[in-house]
Residue, then its C-alpha position, 0 to 999 in steps of 0.5 A: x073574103x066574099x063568102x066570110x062576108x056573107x055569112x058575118x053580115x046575112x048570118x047576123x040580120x037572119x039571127x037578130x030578125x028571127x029573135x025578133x020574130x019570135x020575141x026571143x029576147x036574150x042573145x050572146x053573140x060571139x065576136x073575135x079578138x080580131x076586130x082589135x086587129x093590132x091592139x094599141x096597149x096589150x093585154x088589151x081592153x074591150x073599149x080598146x078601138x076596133x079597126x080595118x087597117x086595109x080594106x084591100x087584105x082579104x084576111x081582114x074581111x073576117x075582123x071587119x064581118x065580126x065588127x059589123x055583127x058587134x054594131x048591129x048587135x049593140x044597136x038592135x039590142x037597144x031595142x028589141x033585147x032584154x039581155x044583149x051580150x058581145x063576147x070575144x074570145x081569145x085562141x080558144x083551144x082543145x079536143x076535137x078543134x079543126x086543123x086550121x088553128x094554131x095549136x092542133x097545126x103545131x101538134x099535127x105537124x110535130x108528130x110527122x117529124x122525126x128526132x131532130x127535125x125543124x117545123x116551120x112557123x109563120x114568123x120569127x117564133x117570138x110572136x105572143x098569143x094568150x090560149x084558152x083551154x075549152x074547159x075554162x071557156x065554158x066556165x067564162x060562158x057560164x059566168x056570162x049567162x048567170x051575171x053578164x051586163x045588158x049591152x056589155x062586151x066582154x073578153x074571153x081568154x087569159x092573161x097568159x103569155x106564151x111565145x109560139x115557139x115556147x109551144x114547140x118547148x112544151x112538146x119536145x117536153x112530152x113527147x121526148x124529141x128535139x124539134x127546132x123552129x123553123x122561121x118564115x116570114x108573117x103573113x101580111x096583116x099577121x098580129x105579132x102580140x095578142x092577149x086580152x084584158x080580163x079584168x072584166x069577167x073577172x069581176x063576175x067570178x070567173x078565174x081561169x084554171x089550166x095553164x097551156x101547158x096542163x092543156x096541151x098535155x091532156x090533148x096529147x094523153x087523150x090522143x083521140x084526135x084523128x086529124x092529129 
């Protein structure tokens, strides 16, 4: 947590005190759906409140370093940027991604099983994410640069629902296995539902493409990644 903290706030002040220095006056800073933390109303609006619910749990120290770098964006944005956007992106997945999230865990840990093996999962297996395939991201990203608000904030993802352990579903149906959930308990400060709201960015053009399903399966038919 020290070290996430440090970064998000020192990383932030040496961004914006360098665009200044060199009068660069357009910035896009990525935030996370983190900061929503446990949403009130899913899928969920970027004027939804952003909360810390426990100063105390390491976990949060990531939420609250992307909330602080929101608020030093919108504040010197006011001031010193032409063209200020926030946007927050939502389980953005693909090729050549770190181990550490939660589709390339799923399919690392699928391959090393046998026939009719179980995995375990954080949770029950019924909590909901909504992904977004790394094509379509740099679609929405594109839309940002081309027609995105000064000073607005905007939600990068879909509207698509999927329980964590339909994924395992969906890779059984590739790979021909029968692999079983394995249910553990939520880490503490776990989201059990997440998706967001794109009503937003959708009004500047952009309409998602893949469906998880069309993106796991190009992850699996590329198999060009070494960790997996």
């Amino acid at each position: 947590p020290i070290l996430t903290l440090d970064i998000a706030m020192k990383g932030i002040i040496n961004v914006i005190d360098l665009c200044i220095k060199n009068k660069v006056r357009e910035l896009y800073l990525a935030s996370s759906s983190e900061v929503y933390q446990t949403p009130n109303k899913v899928p969920t609006k970027e004027d939804e409140m952003l909360k810390i619910p426990d100063v105390y749990n390491p976990r949060y120290s990531y939420g609250g370093g992307k909330i602080i770098s929101e608020l030093l964006g919108i504040h010197y944005g006011k001031k010193y940027f032409k063209k200020l956007i926030i946007f927050r992106p939502h389980n953005v997945y693909g090729l050549d991604m770190g181990n550490e999230h939660v589709i390339p865990e799923l399919i690392k840990k699928y391959r090393k099983s046998k026939l009719n093996d179980f995995i375990k999962i954080q949770g029950s297996g019924n909590e909901t994410r909504s992904f977004i395939h790394i094509s379509d991201f740099c679609e929405a990203f594109h839309k940002l640069i081309q027609k995105g608000k000064h000073l607005n904030i905007y939600n990068i993802g879909t509207e698509e629902r999927i329980k964590i352990k339909e994924i395992i579903s969906i890779l059984n149906k590739y790979e021909k296995k029968n692999i079983k959930v394995k249910k553990t308990s939520l880490k503490l400060g776990g989201t059990k539902h997440r998706c967001p709201s794109i009503k937003k960015i959708k009004k500047l053009g952009f309409k998602p493409k893949l469906k998880l399903k069309d993106g796991i399966k190009i992850i699996l038919d590329k198999n060009k990644i070494k960790n997996y």
